[in-house]
C-alpha positions in Angstrom: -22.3 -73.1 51.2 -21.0 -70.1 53.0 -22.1 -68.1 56.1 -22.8 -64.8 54.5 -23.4 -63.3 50.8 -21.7 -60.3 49.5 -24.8 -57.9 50.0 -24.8 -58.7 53.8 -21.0 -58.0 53.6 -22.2 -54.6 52.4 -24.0 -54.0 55.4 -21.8 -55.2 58.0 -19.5 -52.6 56.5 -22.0 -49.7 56.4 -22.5 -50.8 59.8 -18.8 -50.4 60.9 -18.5 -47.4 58.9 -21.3 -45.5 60.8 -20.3 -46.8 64.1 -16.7 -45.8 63.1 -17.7 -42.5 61.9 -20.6 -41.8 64.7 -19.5 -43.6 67.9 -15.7 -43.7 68.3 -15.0 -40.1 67.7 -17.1 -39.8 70.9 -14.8 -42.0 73.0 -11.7 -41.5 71.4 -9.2 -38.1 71.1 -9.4 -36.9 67.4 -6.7 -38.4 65.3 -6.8 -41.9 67.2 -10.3 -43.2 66.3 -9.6 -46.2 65.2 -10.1 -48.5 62.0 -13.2 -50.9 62.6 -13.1 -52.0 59.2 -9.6 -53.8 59.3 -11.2 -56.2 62.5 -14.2 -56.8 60.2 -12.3 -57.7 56.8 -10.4 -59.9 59.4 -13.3 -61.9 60.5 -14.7 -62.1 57.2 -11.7 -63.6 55.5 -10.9 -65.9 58.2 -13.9 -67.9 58.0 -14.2 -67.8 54.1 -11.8 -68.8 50.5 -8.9 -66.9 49.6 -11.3 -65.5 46.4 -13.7 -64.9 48.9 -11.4 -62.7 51.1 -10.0 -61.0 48.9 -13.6 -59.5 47.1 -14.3 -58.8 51.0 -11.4 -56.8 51.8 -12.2 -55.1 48.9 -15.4 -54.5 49.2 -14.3 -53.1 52.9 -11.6 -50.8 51.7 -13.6 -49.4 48.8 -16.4 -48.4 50.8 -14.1 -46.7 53.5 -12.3 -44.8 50.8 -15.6 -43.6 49.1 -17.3 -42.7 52.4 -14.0 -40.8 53.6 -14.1 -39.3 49.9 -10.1 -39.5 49.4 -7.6 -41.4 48.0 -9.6 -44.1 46.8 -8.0 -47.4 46.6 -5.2 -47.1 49.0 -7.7 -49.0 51.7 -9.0 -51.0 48.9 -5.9 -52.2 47.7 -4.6 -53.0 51.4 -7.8 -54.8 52.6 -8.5 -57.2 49.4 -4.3 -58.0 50.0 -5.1 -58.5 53.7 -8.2 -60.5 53.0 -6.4 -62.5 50.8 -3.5 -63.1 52.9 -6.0 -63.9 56.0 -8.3 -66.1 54.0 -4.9 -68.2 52.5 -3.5 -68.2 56.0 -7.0 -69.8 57.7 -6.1 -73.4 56.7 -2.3 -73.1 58.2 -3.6 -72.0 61.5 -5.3 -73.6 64.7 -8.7 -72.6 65.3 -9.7 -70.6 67.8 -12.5 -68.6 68.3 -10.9 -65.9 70.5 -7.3 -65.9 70.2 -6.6 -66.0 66.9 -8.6 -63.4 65.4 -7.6 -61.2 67.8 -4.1 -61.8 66.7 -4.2 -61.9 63.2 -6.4 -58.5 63.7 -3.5 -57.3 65.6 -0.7 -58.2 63.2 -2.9 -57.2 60.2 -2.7 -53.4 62.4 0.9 -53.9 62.5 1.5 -54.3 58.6 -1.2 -52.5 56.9 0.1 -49.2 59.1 3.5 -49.2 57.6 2.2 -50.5 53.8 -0.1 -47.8 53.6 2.7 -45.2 55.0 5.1 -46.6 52.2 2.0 -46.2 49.4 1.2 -42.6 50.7 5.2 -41.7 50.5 5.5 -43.4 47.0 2.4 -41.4 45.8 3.7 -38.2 46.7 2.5 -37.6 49.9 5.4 -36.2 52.6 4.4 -38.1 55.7 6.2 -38.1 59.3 7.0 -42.2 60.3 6.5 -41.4 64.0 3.2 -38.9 63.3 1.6 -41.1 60.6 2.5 -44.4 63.6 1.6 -42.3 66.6 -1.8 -44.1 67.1 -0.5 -47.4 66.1 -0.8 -48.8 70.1 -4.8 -47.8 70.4 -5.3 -49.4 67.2 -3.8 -52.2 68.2 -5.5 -52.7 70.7 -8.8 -52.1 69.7 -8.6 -54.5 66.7 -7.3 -57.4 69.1 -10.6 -57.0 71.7 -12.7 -56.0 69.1 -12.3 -58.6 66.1 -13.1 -61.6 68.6 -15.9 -60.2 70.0 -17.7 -59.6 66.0 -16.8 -63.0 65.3 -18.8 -64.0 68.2 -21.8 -61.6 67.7 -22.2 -62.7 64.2 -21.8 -66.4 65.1 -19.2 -66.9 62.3 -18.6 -70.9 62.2 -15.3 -72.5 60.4 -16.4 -73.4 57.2 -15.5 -77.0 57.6 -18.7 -77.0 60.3 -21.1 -74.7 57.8 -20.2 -77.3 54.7 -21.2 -79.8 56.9 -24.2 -78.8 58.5 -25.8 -78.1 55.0 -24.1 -81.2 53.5 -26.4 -83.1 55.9 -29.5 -81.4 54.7 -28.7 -82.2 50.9 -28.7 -85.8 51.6 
């Protein structure tokens, strides 16, 4: 049994997209609002399967590329490989509810920055390293006190604890 379906995935993303597109550019400088989808795809595939992840991180990145109305599937492509790669990780790692997803929100910032860069220069666009990673430290940031703090407002629960709790009812 798992927390949450795909349709209230969707909006939890529409969510993060209108707060991303509504709110931040009110408290942060233009070209340093940052990325609330990447801690949500996070949170998501840290409490769910690898399968799971990955359609999430999808999901995520294909709704941020249609609602920013360019280059779609560079965020799709990077979010399904980070929800992937967060969801496979979840069983490796200890379990906590703050640290962790901060950290692996933080270190998802640090690799999908450059692996997007690398896409963009391999598609043919002409990007600056040190302009293109000149917001990287607010980002940062922001997805490590962020992430931990949707995880907690949602009430996302290992999934050990979820199968359990309904494995009890089935009885």
């Amino acid at each position: 049994m798992w927390q949450f379906r795909i349709p209230t995935w969707i909006i939890l993303y529409l969510l993060a997209l209108l707060v991303q597109t509504a709110l931040l550019p009110q408290i942060f400088p233009v070209g340093y609002v940052p990325n609330l989808v990447l801690p949500l795809t996070v949170i998501i595939a840290l409490y769910e399967t690898p399968r799971r992840g990955l359609m999430a991180g999808l999901i995520g990145g294909l709704m941020q590329d249609v609602w920013a109305g360019r280059l779609w599937g560079i965020n799709a492509l990077t979010f399904a490989l980070l929800g992937f790669a967060v969801a496979h990780l979840e069983s490796r790692i200890v379990r906590d509810n703050i640290f962790v997803p901060g950290l692996l929100a933080g270190l998802a910032q640090l690799l999908v920055l450059p692996f997007q860069w690398v896409v963009l220069r391999l598609v043919g666009f002409n990007l600056a390293w040190g302009h293109f990673m000149q917001p990287l430290p607010v980002w940062l940031l922001f997805s490590m006190l962020v992430t931990p703090a949707i995880g907690g407002l949602l009430g996302f629960r290992p999934r050990h604890e979820v199968d359990n709790k309904y494995s009890r009812y089935a009885r």
